[in-house]
C-alpha positions in Angstrom: 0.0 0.0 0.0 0.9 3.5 -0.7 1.7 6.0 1.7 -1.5 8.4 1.8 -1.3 12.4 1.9 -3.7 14.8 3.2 -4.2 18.8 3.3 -6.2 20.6 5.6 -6.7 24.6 6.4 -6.4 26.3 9.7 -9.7 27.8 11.1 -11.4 28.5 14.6 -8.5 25.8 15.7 -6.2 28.7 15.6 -3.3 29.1 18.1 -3.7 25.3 18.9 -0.5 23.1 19.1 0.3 21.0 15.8 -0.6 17.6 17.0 -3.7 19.0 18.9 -4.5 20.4 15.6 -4.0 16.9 13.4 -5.6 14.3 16.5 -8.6 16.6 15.8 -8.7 17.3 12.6 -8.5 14.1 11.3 -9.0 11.5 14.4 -8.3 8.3 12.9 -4.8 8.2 15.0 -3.4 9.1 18.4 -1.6 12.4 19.3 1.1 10.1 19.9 1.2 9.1 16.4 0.9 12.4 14.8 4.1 13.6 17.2 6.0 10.5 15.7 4.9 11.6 12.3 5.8 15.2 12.9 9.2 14.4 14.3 9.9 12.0 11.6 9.8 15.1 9.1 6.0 13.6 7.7 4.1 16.7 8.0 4.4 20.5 6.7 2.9 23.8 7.7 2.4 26.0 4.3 4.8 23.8 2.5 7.5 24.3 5.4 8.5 20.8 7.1 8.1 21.2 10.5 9.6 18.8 13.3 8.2 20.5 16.8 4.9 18.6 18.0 4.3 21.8 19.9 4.2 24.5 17.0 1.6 27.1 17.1 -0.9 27.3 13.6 -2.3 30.9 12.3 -5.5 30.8 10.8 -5.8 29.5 7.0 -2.0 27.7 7.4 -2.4 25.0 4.9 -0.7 21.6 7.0 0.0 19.0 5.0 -0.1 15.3 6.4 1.9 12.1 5.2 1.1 8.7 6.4 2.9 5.9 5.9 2.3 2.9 4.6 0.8 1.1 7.4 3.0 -1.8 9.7 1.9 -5.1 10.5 0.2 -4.9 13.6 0.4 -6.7 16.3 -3.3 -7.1 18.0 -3.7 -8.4 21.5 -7.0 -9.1 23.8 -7.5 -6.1 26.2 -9.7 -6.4 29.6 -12.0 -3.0 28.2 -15.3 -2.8 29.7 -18.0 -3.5 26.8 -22.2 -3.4 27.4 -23.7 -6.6 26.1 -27.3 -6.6 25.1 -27.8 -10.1 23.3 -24.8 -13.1 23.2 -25.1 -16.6 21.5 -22.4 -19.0 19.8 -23.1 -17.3 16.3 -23.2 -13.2 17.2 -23.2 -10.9 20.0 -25.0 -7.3 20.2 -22.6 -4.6 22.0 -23.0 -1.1 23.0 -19.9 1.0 21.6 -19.3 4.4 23.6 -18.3 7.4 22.4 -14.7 7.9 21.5 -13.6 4.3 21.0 -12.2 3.3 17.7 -14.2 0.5 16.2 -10.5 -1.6 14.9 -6.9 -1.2 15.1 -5.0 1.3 13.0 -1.1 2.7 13.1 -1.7 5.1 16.2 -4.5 2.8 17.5 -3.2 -0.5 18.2 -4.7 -0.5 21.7 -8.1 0.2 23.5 -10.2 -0.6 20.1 -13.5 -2.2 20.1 -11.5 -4.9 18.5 -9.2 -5.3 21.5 -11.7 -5.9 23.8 -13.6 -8.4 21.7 -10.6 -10.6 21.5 -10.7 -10.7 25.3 -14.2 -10.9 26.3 -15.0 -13.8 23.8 -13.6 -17.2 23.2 -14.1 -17.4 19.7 -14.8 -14.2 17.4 -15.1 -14.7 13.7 -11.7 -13.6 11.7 -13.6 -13.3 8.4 -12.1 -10.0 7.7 -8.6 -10.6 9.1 -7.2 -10.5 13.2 -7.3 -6.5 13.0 -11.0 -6.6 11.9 -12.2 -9.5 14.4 -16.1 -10.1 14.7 -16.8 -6.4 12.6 -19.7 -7.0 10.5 -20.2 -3.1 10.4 -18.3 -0.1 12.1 -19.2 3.6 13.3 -17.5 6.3 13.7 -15.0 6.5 16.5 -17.4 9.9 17.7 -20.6 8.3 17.4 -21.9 5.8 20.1 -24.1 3.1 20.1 -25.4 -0.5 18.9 -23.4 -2.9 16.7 -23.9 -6.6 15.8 -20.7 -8.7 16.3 -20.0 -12.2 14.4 -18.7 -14.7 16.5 -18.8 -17.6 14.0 -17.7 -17.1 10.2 -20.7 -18.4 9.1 -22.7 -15.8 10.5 -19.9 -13.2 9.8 -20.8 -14.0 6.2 -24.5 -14.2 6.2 -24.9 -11.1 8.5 -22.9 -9.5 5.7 -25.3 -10.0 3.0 -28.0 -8.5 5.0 -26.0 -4.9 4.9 -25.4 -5.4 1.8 -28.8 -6.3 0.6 -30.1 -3.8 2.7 -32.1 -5.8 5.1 -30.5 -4.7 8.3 -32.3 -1.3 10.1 -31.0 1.1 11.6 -31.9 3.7 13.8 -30.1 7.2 15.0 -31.3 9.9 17.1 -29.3 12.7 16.5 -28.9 16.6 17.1 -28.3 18.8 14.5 -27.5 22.9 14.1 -31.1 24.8 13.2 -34.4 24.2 13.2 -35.5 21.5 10.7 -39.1 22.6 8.8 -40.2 19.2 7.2 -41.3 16.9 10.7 -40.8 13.8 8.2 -38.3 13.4 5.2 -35.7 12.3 3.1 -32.4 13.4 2.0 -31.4 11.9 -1.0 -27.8 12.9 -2.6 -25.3 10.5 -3.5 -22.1 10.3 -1.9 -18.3 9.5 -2.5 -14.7 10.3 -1.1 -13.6 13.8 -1.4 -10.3 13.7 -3.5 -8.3 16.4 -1.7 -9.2 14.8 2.1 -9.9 11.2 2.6 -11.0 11.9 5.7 -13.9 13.5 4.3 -16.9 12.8 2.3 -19.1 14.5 -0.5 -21.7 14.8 -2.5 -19.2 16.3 -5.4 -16.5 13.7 -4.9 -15.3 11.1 -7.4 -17.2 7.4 -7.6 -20.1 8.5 -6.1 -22.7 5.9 -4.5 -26.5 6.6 -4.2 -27.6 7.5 -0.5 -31.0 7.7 1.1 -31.5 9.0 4.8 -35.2 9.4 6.2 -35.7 11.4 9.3 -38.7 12.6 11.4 -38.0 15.2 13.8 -38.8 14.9 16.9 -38.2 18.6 19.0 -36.9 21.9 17.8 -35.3 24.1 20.5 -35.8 27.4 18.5 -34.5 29.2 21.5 -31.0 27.3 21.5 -31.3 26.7 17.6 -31.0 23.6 17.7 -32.9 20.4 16.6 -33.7 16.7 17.6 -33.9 14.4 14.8 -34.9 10.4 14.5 -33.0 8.6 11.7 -33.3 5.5 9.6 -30.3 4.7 6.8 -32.0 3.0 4.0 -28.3 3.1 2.5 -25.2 2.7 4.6 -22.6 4.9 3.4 -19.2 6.4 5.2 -20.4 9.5 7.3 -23.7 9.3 5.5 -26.0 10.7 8.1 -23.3 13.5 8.9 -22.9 14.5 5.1 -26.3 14.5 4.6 -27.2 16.6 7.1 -24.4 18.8 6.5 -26.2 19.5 2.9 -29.1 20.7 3.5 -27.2 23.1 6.1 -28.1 21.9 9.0 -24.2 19.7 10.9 -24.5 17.5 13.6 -23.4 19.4 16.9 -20.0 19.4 17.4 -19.1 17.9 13.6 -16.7 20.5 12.7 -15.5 17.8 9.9 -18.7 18.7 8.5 -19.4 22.5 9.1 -20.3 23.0 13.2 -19.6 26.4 14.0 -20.1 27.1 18.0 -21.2 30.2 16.8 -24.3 29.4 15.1 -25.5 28.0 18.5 -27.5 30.6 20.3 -27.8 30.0 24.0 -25.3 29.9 27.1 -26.8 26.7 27.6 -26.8 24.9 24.2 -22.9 26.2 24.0 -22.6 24.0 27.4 -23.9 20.7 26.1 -21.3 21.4 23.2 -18.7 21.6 25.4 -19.3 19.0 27.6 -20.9 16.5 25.5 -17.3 16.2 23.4 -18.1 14.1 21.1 -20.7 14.6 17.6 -24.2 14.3 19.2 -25.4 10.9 17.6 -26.5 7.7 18.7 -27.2 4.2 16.9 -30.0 3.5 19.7 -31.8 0.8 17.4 -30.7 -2.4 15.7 -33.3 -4.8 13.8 -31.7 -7.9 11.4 -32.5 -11.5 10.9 -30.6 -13.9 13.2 -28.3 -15.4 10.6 -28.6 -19.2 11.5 -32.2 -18.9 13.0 -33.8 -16.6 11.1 -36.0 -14.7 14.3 -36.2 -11.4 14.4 -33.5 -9.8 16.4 -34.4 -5.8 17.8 -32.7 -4.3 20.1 -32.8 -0.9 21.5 -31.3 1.6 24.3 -33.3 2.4 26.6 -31.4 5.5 27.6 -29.3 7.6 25.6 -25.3 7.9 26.5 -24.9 10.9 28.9 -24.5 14.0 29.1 -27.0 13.4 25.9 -29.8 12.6 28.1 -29.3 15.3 30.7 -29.3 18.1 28.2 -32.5 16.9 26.5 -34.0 17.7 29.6 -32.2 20.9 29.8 -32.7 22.3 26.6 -36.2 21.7 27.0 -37.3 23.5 30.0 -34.4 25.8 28.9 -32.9 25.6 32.0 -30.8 23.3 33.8 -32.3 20.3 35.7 -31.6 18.9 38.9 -28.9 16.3 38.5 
């Protein structure tokens, strides 16, 4: 494989230290990483290679990022904490949390989903290689919530054909900058990979893939500028709901991949939840598919959302803080 190269601009990430600026902007890897990368002479500030992890960036620097070609890694089972909701010899249902990477990558080759599926069960389906153990499907290291898990191959490979053929659904609940005017739609652009940042995806990118999202919104906060939004993927494409969302102008909070500005918020209080939710405010609360050796009807759901989610709902609503 190739090494891979990537460009982004300085914004409101201003005055930040390079590797704060990289782990952010593009959060596939670990500070540590990026400071290996930077000391190894692998990244440039306005075409100017730069070796000091802790270099200031101006606004509208251009930084330009090189990454290797990846190392053989070495994957071992980790005692991490996961939530399981349904277990039997063929698949297992987990909740992921916010901020965990779904599989190994250079920078990541510890605390991943992965990791602590190789511990917590005795046999997990290698389908898709050691480094992708039991992952049938993935999300986003910001987004928390359900995911099926293949323990056997065989259901590995028929749970596979249910994404594919579209069978699978999926629910989100997520909330988004502005308030949303339709209470039920459909976004329907097609998406590919932007070819100036593989990080990112578009609906004016190369190789582009149709996409449908439906969504029903549930509460608008007009006061805060914000909205509450229920989600089913009829397609399941990288950063779909985010990109899609992002097109009809209205990001996920806190997306700033996809166009979140803290300014557009209009409270004390919504700027709060921001802050202290850290991560993209969406959830994968529902999960229905076909048991792939039985055939029954497999649904699961949340019950309660990840916090500080649920605690600002609450807030937001009454507009003011609630008891804790």
């Amino acid at each position: 494989m190739e090494r891979e190269e990537l460009r982004f601009t300085v914004g409101e990430d201003k005055g930040k230290r390079l590797d704060q600026f990289l782990s952010k902007a593009y959060p596939e890897f670990s500070r540590s990483y990026y400071q290996k990368l930077i000391k190894d002479g692998l990244v440039y500030v306005d075409g100017r290679q730069i070796k000091k992890p802790s270099t200031k960036l101006k606004e509208n620097q251009e930084v330009r990022l090189i990454i290797p070609p990846p190392e053989k890694l070495e994957i071992k089972p980790e005692n991490i904490p996961i939530e399981i909701f349904y277990e039997d010899k063929d698949i297992a249902v987990i909740y992921k949390p916010p901020g965990m990477v779904v599989h190994p990558s250079p920078g990541h080759t510890s605390g991943t989903l992965v990791n602590a599926l190789l511990y917590h069960f005795s046999n997990v389906s290698r389908y898709g290689g050691r480094e992708r153990a039991g992952i049938v499907h993935r999300l986003d290291k910001d987004t928390a919530g359900l995911m099926v898990i293949a323990k056997s191959e065989f259901a590995h490979k028929e749970l596979q054909k249910q994404f594919q053929n579209r069978t699978v659904d999926k629910r989100y609940k997520a909330v988004v900058v502005g308030i949303l005017k339709k209470d039920h739609g459909f976004i329907d652009l097609p998406i590919g990979r932007s070819v100036y940042n593989r990080q990112k995806m578009g609906t004016t990118a190369t190789n582009l893939r149709d996409a449908l999202t439906e969504y029903r919104t549930e509460k608008r906060w007009e006061e805060h500028n914000l909205s509450l939004v229920d989600i089913k993927l009829h397609t399941g494409r990288t950063h779909q709901i985010r990109v899609h969302f992002s097109e009809i102008g209205h990001p996920l909070l806190n997306d700033k991949v996809y166009g979140f500005k803290k300014s557009a918020l209009r409270s004390d209080l919504a700027r709060k939840f921001s802050e202290e939710l850290g991560f993209h405010a969406l959830v994968a609360y529902r999960l229905s598919f076909e048991h792939p050796r039985t055939g029954e009807k497999i649904d699961i759901k949340l019950e309660n959302l990840p916090q500080p989610l649920e605690y600002y709902f609450s807030a937001l609503t009454t507009t003011k803080e609630p008891s804790p």
